[in-house]
C-alpha positions in Angstrom: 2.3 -29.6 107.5 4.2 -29.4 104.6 6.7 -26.5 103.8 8.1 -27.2 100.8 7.3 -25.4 97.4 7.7 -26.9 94.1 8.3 -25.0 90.9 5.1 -26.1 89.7 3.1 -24.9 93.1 0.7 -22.6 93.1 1.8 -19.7 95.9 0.3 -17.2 97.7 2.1 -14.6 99.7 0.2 -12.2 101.7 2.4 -9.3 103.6 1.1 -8.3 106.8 2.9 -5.4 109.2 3.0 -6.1 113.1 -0.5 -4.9 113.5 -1.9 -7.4 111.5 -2.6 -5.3 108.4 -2.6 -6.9 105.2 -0.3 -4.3 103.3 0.2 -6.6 99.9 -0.6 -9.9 98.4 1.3 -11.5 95.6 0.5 -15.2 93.8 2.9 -16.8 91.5 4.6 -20.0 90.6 8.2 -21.4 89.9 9.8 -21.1 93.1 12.1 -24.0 94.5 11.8 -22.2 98.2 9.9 -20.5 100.3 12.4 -17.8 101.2 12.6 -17.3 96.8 8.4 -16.9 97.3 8.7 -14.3 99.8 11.9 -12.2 98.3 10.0 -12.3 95.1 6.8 -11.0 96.8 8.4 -8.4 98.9 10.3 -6.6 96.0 7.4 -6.7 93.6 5.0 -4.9 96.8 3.9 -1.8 95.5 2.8 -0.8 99.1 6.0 -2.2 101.3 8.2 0.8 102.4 10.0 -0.7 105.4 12.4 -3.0 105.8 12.1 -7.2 105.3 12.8 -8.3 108.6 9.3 -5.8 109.8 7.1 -7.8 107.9 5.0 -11.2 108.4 5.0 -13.2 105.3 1.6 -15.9 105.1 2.4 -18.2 102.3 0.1 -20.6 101.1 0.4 -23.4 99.1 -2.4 -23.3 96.8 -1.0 -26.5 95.1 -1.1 -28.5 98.7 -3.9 -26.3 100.6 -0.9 -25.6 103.2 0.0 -22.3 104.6 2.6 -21.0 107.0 3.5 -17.9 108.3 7.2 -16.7 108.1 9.5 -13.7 109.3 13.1 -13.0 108.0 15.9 -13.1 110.5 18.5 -10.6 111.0 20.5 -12.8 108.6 18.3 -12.6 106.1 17.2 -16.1 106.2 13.0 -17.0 106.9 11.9 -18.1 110.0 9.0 -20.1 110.8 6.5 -18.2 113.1 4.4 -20.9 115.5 0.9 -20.6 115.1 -1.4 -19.0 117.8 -3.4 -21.1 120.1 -6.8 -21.3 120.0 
């Protein structure tokens, strides 16, 4: 899998809250990170009251056809969540 996010990717960051609910998506372009995707999508969610760090971030490289799903740290920093079993 590939995590990395060129400027010229294609993104897709979906915002999910612990149960699972999509709460906001966002799509863009011009980010050199991941964690730059997500900030960007998480203050531009019209429907994200709580804080960051309660949030699961999907982001999916439209570019690549990767995805991942990420959670910010207590330090502010994202953190890769492993993928459920099957």
């Amino acid at each position: 899998m590939n995590n990395r996010i060129r400027p010229a990717d294609d993104v897709r960051i979906e915002i999910h809250d612990d149960e699972g609910k999509l709460v906001d998506a966002y799509q863009g372009s011009g980010y050199n990170t991941v964690e730059e995707a997500i900030m960007a999508a998480y203050e531009g969610a019209a429907h994200a009251p709580l804080d960051i760090r309660d949030y699961i971030f999907t982001v999916a490289n439209l570019t690549d056809r990767t995805s991942a799903r990420y959670r910010m740290n207590a330090h502010d920093h994202v953190r890769i969540l492993a993928e459920p079993h099957p």
